[in-house]
N, C-alpha and C positions, 0 to 999 in steps of 0.2 A: 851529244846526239850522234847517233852512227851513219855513216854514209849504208844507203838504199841504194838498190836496181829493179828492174821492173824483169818478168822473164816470162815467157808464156809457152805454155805447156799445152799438149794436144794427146797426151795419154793416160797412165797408170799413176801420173804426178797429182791427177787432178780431186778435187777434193772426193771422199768416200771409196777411193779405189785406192788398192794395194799399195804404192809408195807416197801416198801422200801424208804419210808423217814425214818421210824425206822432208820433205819443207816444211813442215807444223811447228818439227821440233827443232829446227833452227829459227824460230822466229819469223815464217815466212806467212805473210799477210794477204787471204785472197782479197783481188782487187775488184772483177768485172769479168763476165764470160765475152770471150769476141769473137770473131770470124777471120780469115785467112782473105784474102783479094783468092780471085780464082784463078792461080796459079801452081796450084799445090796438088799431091798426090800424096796418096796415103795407103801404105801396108801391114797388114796384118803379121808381123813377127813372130812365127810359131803360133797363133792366139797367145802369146806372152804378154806381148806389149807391141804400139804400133811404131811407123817409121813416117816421116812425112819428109816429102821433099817441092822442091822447088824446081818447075817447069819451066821453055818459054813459051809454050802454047798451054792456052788457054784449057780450063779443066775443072773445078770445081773450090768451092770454099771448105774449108776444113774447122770446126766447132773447135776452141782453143778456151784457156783460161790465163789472166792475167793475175800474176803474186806480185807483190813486193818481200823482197829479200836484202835481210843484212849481208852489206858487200863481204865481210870476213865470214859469213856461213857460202856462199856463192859457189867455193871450190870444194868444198863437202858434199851440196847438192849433189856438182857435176861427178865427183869421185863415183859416188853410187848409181849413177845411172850407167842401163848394160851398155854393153861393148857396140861401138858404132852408131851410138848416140851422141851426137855435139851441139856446141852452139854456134850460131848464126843470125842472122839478121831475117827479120821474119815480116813480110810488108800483111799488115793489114785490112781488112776490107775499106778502112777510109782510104787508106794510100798513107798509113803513121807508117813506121818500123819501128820494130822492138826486139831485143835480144829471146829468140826462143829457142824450144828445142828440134832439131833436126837428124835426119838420117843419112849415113853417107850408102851411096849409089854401093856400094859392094853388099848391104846388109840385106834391101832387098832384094835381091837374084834370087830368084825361084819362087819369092815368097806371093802368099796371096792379095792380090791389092783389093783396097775395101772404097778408093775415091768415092765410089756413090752412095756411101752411106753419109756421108758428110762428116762425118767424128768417129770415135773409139767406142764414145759409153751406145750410138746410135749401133753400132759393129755388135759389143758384147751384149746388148739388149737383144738384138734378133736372133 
C-alpha cells in the first residue's frame, strides 16, 4: 500500500476545470468539498487561475476541495502548477489544517481580487 496526503485545492485543480487531470492522472482521489476559516483572500490571476492567501484580519471563507494523493505523484502535481503557486498549510473552517494550495504575495500585485465571491468556480460562473 502507498503512503497518501490529503491537499486542498481552491482553483483550476478542481474537479471539471482545466488542470484537474493534474491529479486524476496521478491517482489523486476527490475527498470532500470544504471551506477556508475566514482568513483568506483570493485573486483572480489574469482570469487564468486564482491565488489565495492567508490574512491576519479577518475576511472571508474561500470554497476549496480536498484530494487524496499518492505521496510519490505529490511533486508532479506541484511541478505543474504556474509560477507562484505553493504549498502551505491551510486552516479550515473547523480550525483542522491541511497541506493546500497557496499564493505568494508578489503574484498578486496588481491583480484583480475576487474574496467576495467566495471561490473560483463562484468567480468564473459570473
Amino acid at each position: 500500500m502507498s503512503l497518501t496526503t490529503l491537499l486542498a485545492v481552491n482553483g483550476t485543480l478542481m474537479r471539471g476545470l482545466e488542470l484537474n487531470p493534474n491529479l486524476t492522472n496521478v491517482g489523486g482521489k476527490f475527498i470532500r468539498e470544504e471551506k477556508t476559516d475566514k482568513h483568506y483572500r483570493l485573486w483572480s490571476i489574469n482570469d487564468v487561475h486564482p491565488a489565495m492567501i492567508r490574512t491576519t484580519e479577518e475576511s472571508n471563507s474561500v470554497d476549496l476541495e480536498v484530494w487524496e494523493l499518492p505521496m510519490e505523484a505529490f511533486a508532479t502535481v506541484l511541478s505543474n502548477e504556474p509560477a507562484g503557486l505553493v504549498i502551505g498549510k491551510i486552516k479550515l473552517a473547523d480550525g483542522t489544517e491541511m497541506l493546500g494550495v497557496l499564493g505568494e504575495p508578489w503574484l498578486v500585485e496588481g491583480q484583480h481580487e475576487i474574496t467576495e465571491t467566495g471561490g473560483w468556480r463562484n468567480y468564473i460562473k459570473a
